[in-house]
C-alpha positions as CSV (number, residue, x, y, z in Angstrom):
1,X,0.0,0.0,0.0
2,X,0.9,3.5,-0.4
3,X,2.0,5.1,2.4
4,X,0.9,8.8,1.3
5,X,-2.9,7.2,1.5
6,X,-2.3,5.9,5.1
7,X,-1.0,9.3,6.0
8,X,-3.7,11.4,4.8
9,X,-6.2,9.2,6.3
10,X,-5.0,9.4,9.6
11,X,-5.7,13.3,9.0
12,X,-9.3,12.8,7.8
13,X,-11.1,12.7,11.3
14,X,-14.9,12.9,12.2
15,X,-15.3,15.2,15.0
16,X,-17.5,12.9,17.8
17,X,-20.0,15.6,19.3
18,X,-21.8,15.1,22.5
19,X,-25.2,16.8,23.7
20,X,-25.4,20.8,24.0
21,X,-27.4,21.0,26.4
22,X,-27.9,18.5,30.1
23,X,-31.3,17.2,30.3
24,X,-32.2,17.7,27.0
25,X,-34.6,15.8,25.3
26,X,-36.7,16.4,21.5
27,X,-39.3,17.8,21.4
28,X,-42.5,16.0,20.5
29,X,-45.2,16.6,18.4
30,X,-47.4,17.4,21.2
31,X,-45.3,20.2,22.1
32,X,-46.2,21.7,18.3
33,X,-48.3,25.1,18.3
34,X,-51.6,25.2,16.3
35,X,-51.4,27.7,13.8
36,X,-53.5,31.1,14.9
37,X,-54.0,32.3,11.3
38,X,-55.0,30.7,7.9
39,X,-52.3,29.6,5.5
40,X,-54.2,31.8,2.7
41,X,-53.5,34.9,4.7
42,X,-49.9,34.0,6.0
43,X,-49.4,33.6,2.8
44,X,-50.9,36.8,1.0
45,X,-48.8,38.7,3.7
46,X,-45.5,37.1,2.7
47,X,-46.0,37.3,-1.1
48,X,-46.6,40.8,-0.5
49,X,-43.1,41.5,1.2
50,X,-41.6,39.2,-1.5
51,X,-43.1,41.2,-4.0
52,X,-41.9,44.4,-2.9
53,X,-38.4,43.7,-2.2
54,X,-38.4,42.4,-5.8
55,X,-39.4,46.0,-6.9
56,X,-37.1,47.4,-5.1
57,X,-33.9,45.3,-6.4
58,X,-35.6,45.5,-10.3
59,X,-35.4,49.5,-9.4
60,X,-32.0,49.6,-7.9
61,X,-30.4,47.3,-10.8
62,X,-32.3,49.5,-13.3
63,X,-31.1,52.9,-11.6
64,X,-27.1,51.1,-10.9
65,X,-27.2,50.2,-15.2
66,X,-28.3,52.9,-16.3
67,X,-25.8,55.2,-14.5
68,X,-23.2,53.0,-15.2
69,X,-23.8,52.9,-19.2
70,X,-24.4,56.6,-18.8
71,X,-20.8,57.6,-17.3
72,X,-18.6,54.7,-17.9
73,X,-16.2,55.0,-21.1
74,X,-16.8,51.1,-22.7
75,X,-14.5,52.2,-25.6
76,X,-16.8,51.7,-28.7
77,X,-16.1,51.9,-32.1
78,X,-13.1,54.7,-32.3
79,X,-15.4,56.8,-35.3
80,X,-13.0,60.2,-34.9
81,X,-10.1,57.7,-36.1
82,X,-11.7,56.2,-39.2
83,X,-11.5,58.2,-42.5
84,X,-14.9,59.0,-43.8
85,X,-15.5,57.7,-47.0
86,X,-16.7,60.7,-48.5
């Protein structure tokens, strides 16, 4: 056997992990709230934040583009160095 595979195997270690916490046990699914509020309006409510922070980043990406291809040289065609064919 190689003895570069023995060597980096003896460096490969899984760390053994005890409990965080004395006396703890799971939960169980009694211990589970009932939801207070209908999913359809949980829902609504979250779709609504979701849809405004898309707004927002489609307006900041718009605003950050078009200032960028407003001031920033992006050295096009050089047209006051060609001859005109004239």
């Amino acid at each position: 056997m190689n003895r570069g595979f023995l060597a980096a195997r003896s460096l490969i270690r899984v760390p053994t992990r005890g409990k965080a916490l004395a006396n703890w046990a799971r939960p169980s699914i009694d211990e589970i709230g009932v939801p207070t509020e209908s999913w359809a309006q949980v829902n609504a409510k979250n779709q609504t934040k979701f849809n405004l922070h898309l707004l927002i980043g489609l307006a900041s990406i718009t605003a950050t583009l078009t200032y960028v291809f407003n001031t920033v040289n992006f050295n096009t065609t050089p047209y006051h160095l060609l001859k005109n064919k004239d």
